[in-house]
Backbone bond lengths (Angstrom), bond angles and torsions (degrees), N, CA, C in turn:
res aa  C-N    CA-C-N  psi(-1)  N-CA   C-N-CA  omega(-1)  CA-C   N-CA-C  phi
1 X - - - 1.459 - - 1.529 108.79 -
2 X 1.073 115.52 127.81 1.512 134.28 177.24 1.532 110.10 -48.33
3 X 1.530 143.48 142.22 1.273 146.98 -137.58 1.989 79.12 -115.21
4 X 1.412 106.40 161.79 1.779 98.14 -171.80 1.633 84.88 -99.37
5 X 1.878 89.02 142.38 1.636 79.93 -174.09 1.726 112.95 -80.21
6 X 1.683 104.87 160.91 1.538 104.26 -172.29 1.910 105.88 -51.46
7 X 1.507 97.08 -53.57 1.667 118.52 -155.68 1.722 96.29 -41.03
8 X 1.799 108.07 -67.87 1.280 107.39 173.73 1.328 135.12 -39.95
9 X 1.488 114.74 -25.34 1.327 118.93 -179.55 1.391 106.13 -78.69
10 X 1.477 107.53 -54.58 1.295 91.48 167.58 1.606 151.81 -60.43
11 X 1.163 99.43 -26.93 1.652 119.54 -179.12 1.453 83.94 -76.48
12 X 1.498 157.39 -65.23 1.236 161.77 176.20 1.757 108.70 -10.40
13 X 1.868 90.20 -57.11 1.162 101.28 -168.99 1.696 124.61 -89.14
14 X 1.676 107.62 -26.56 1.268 112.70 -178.65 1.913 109.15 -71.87
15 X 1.252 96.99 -39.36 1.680 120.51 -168.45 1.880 108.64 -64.11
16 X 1.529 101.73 -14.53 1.936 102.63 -137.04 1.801 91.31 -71.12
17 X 1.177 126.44 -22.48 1.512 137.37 168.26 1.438 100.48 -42.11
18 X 1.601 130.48 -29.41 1.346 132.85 -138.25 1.851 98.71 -111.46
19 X 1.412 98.91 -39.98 1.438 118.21 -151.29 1.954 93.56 -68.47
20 X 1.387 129.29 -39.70 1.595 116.23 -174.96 1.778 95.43 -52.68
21 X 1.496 117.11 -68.03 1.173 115.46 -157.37 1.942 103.79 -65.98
22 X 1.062 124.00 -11.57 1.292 106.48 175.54 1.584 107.46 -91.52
23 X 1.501 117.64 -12.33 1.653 118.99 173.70 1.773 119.51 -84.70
24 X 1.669 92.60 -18.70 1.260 88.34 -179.41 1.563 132.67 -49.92
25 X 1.308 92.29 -44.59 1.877 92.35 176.01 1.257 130.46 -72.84
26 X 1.888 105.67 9.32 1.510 95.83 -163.56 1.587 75.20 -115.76
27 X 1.507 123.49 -11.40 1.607 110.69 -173.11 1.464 93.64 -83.21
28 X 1.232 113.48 -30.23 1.662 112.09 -158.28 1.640 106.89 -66.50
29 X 1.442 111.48 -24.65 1.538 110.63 158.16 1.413 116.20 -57.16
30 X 0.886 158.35 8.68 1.167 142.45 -104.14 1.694 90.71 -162.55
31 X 1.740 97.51 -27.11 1.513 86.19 -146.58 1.879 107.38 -94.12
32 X 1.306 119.35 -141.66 1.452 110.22 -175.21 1.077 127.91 -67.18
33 X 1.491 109.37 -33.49 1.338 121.98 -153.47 1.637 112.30 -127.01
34 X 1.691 96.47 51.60 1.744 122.39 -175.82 1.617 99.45 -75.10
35 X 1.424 110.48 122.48 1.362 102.28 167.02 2.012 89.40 -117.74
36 X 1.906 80.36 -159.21 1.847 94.53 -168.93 1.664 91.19 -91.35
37 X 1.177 120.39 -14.42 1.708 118.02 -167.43 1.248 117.32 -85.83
38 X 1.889 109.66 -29.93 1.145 136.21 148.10 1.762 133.50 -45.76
39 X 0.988 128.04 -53.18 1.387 149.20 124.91 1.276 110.64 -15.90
40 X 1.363 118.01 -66.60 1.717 113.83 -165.42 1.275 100.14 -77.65
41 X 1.166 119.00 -33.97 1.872 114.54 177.53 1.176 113.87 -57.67
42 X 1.480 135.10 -50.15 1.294 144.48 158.50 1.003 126.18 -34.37
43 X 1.715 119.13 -57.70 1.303 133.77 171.82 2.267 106.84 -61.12
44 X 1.635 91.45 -25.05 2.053 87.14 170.81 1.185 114.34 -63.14
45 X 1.837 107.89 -53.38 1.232 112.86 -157.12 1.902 110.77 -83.06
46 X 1.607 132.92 -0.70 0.687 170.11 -131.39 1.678 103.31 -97.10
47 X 1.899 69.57 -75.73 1.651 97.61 174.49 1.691 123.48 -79.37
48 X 1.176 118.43 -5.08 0.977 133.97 151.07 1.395 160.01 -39.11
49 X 1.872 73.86 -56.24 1.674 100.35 178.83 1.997 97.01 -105.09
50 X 1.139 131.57 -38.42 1.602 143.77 174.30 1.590 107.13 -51.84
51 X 1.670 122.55 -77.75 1.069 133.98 -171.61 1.930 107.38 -43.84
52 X 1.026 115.23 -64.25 1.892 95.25 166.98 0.925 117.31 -52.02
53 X 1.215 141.95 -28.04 1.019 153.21 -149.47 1.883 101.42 -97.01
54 X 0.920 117.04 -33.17 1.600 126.39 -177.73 1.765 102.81 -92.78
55 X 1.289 113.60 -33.55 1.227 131.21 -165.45 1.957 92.70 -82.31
56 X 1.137 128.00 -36.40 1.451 142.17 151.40 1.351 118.12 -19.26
57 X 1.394 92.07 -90.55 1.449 116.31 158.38 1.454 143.31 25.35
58 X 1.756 64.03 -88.88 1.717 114.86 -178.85 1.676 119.40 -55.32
59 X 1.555 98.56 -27.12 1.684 120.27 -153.90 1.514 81.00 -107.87
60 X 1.674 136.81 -44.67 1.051 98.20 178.19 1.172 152.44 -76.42
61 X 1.737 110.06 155.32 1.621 103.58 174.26 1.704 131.13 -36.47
62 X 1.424 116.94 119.68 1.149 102.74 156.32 1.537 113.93 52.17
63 X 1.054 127.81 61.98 1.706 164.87 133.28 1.053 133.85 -72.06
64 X 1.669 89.63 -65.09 1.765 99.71 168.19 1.341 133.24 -66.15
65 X 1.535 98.31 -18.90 1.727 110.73 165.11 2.024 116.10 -64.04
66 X 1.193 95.08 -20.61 1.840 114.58 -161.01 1.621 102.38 -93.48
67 X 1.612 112.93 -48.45 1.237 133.48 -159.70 1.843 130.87 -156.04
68 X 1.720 108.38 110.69 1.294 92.49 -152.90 1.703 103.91 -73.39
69 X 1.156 120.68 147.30 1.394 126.73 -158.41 1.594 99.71 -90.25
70 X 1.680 112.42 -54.11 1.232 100.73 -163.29 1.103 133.71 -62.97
71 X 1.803 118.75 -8.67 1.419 119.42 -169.93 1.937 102.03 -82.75
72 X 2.008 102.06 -14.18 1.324 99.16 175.61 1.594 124.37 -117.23
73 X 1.855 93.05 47.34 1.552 94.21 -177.27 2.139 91.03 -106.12
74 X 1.024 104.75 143.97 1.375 108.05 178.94 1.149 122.63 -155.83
75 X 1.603 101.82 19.96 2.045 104.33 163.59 1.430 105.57 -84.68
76 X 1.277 131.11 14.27 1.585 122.69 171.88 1.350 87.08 -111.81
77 X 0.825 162.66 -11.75 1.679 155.95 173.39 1.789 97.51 -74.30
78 X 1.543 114.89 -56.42 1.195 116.00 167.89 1.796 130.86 -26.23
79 X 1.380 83.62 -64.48 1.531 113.78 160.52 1.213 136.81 -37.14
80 X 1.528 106.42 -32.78 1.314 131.24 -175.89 1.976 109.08 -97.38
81 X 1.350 94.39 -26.17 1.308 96.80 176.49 1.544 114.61 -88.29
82 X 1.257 113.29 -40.79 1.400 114.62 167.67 1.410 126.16 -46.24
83 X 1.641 107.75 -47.73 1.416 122.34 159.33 1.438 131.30 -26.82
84 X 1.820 93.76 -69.07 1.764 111.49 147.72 1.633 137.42 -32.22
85 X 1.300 75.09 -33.41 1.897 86.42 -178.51 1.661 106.26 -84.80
86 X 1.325 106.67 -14.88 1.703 92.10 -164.57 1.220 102.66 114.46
87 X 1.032 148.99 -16.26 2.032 130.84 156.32 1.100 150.79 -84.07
88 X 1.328 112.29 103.64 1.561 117.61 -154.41 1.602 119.57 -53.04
89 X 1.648 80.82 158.37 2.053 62.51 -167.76 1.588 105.59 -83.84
90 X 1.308 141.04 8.13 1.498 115.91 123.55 1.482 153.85 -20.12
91 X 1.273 101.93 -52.75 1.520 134.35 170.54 1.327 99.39 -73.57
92 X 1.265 138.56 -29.57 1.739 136.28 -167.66 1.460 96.15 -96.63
93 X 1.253 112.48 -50.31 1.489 103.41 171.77 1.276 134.02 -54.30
94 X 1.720 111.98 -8.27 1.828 111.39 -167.86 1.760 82.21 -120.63
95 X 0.928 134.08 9.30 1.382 118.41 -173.81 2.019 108.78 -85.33
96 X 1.462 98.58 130.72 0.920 111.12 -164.39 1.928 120.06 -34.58
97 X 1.248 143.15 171.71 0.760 139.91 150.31 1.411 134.55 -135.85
98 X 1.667 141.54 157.12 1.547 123.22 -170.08 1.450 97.75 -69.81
99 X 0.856 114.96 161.57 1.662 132.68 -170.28 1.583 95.85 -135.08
100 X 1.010 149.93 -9.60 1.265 137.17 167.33 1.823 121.70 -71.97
101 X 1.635 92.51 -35.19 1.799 88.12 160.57 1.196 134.07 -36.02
102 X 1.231 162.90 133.86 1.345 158.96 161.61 1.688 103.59 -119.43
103 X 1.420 100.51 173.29 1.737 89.78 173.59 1.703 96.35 -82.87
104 X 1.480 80.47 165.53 1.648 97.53 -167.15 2.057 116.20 -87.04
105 X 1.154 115.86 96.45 1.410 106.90 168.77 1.676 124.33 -3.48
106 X 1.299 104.49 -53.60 1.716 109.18 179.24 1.295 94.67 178.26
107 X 1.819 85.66 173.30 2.076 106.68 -174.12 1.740 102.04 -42.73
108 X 1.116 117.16 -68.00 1.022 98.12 -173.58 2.085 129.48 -43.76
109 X 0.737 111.89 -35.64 1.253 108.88 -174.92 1.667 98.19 -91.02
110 X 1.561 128.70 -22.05 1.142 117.25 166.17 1.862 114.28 -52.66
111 X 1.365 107.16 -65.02 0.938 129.93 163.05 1.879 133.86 2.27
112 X 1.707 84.35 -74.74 1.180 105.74 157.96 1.881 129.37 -43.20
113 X 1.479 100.18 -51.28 1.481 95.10 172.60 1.306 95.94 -89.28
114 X 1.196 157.98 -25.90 1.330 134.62 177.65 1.448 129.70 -51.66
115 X 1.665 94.26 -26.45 1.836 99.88 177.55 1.611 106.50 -87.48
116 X 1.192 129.11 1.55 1.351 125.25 156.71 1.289 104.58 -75.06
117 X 1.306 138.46 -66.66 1.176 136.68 -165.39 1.167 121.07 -50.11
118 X 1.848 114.13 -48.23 1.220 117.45 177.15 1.265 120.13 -94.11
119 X 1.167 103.45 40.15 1.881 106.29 176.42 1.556 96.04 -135.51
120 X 1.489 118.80 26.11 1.434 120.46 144.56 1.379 131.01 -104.65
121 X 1.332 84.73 -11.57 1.704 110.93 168.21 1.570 127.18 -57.02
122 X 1.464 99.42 -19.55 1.642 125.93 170.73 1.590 101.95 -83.26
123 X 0.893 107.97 8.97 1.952 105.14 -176.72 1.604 108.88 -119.39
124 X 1.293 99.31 -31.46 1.458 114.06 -178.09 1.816 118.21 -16.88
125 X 1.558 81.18 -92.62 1.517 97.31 163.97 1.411 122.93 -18.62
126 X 1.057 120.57 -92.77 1.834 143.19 158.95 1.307 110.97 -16.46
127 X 1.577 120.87 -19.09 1.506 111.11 -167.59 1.556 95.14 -118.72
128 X 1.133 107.51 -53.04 2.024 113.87 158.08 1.273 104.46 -25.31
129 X 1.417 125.16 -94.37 1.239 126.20 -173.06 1.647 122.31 -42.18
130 X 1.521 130.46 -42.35 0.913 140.54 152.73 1.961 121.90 -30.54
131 X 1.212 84.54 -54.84 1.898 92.84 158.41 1.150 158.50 -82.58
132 X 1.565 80.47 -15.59 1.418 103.16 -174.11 1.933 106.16 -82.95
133 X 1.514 107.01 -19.40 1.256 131.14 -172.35 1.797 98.08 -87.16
134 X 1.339 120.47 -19.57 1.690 108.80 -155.83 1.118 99.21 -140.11
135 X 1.501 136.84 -11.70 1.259 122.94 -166.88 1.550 109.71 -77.19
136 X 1.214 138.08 168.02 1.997 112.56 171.10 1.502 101.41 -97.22
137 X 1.445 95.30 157.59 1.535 109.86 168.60 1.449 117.19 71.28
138 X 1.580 99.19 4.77 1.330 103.74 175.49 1.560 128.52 50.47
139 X 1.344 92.64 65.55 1.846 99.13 -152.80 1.781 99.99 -64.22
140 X 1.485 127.66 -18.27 1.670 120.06 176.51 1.324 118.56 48.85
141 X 1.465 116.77 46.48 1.611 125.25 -170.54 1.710 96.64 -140.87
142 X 1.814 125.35 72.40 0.932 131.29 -178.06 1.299 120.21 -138.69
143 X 1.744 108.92 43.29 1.636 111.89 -159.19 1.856 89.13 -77.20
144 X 1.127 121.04 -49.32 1.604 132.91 173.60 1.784 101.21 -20.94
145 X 1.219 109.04 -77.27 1.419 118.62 -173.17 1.869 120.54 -77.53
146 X 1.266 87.05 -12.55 1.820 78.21 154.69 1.823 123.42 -115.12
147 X 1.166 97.94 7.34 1.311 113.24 174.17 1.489 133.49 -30.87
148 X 2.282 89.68 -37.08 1.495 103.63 159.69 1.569 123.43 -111.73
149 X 1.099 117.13 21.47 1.165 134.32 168.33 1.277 117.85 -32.18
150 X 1.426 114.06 110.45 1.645 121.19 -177.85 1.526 94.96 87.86
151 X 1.253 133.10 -58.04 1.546 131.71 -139.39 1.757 104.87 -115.81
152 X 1.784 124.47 24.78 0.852 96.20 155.78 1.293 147.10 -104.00
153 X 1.444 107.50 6.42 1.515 107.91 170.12 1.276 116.49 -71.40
154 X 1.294 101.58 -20.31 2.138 115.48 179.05 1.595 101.03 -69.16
155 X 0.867 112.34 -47.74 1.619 122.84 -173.97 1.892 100.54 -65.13
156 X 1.132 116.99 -49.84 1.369 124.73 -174.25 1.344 109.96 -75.31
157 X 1.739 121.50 -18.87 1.277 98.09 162.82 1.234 133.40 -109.97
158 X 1.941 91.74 17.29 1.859 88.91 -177.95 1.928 93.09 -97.46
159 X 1.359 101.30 8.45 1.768 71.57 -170.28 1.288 76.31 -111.62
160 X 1.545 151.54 29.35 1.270 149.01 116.42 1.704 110.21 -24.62
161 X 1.431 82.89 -72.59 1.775 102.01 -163.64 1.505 103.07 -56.74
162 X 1.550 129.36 -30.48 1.058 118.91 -172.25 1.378 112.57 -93.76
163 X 1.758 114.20 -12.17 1.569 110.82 177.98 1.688 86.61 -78.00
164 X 1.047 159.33 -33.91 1.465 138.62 -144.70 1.413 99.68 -101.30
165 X 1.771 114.14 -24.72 1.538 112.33 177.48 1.410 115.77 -63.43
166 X 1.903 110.15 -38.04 1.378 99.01 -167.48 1.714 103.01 -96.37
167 X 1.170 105.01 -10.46 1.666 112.90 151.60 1.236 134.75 -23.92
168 X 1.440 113.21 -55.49 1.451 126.69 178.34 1.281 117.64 -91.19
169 X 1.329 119.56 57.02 1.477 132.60 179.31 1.534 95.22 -149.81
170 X 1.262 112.33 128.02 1.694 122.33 176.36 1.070 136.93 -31.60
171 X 0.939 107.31 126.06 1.963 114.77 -147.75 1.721 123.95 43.58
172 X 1.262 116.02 -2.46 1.373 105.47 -174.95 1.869 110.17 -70.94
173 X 1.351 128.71 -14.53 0.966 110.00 161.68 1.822 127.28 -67.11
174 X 1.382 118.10 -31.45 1.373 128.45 166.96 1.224 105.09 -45.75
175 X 1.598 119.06 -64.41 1.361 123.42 177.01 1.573 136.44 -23.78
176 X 1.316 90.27 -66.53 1.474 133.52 165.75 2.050 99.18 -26.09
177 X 1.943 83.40 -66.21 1.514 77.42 -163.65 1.679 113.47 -84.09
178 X 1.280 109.97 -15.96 1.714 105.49 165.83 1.504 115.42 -43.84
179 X 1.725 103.64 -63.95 1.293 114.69 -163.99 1.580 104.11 -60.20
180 X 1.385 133.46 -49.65 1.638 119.57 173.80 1.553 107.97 -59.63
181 X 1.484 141.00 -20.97 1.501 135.00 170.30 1.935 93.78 -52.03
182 X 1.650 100.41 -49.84 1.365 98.53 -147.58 1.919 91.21 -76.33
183 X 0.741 125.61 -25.27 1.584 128.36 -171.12 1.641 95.98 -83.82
184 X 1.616 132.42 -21.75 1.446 111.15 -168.57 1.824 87.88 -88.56
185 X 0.964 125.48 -16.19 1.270 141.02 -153.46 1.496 103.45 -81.68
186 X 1.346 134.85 -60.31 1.493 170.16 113.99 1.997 101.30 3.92
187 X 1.256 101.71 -44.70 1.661 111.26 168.07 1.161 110.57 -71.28
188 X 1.086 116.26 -63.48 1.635 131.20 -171.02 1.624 107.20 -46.75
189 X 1.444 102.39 -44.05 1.568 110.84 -172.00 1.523 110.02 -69.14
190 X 1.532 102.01 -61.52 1.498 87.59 177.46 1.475 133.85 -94.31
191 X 1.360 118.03 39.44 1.474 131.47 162.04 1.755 83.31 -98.97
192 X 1.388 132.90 -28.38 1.471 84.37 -159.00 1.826 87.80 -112.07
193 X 1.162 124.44 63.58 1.314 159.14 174.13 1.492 111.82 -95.15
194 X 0.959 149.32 -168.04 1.319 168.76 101.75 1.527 125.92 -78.01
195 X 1.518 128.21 90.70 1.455 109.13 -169.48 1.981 91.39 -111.70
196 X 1.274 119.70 41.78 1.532 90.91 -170.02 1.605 96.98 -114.51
């Protein structure tokens, strides 16, 4: 059995002030009064705040050497669901996006916002199934939210192993945890936005 990594524990623990308001929107699906219009707004603002954010990534140095990216890019899955729903990909193309992303200096500061992102990935499941049970008409447009299906605790503990690898290099654990302050921060803002 795999040792729990330090980085996660810590980011777990420094961040956990952060974690209600960044779960809220994925519980708030969740709740009685789930429609399909509801859903697609989520799935806007979603793609919104992720897609720079993947597009980030991409630009940084030496990541892809650390962590393979493509099995965790999933604003085109988004894309695909929106599609499903009825929005042309006109309309997907003008939909707003965060603008505070920039490319990332290095892993470490990539890093940092990556464990926001992928620590909603632990909700996935729970919110899929939840919809898949309540939405009407059974709309079946949830490639986004099963994306980690079966494999996200696997996924959550290799980018464990890789937050504690690039961890142990001078100051990059500090780093680490600024840049997820500054990425839960960057969430917070634009959920409480209007992107619809």
């Amino acid at each position: 059995m795999p040792h729990p990594s330090l980085m996660l524990t810590r980011l777990n623990m420094e961040t956990r002030g952060e974690h209600s308001l960044a779960d809220a929107p994925w519980l708030d699906l969740m709740g009685l009064e789930v429609t399909r219009a509801r859903y697609l707004g989520h799935l806007v603002a979603i793609y919104g705040y992720e897609a720079p954010i993947e597009t980030a990534l991409a630009l940084t140095p030496r990541i892809s050497t650390l962590l393979p990216l493509r099995e965790r890019c999933r604003s085109g899955l988004i894309v695909q669901d929106l599609l499903a729903l009825g929005m042309s990909p006109s309309s997907i193309a003008r939909l707003p996006q965060c603008t505070v992303t920039v490319p990332f200096r290095d892993p470490a500061e990539a890093l940092g916002w990556m464990y926001v992102v992928e620590r909603a990935t632990l909700l996935h499941d729970a919110v899929r199934r939840y919809l898949e049970g309540r939405l009407p008409g059974g709309i079946g447009t949830y490639e986004y939210l099963s994306a980690y299906q079966g494999v996200a605790s696997t996924r959550w503990l290799e980018l464990g192993r890789v937050l504690d690898e690039v961890a142990s290099a001078s100051q990059a654990a500090d780093l680490i945890v600024t840049a997820t302050h500054t990425a839960f921060r960057c969430l917070r803002d634009w959920f409480s936005a209007d992107h619809h």
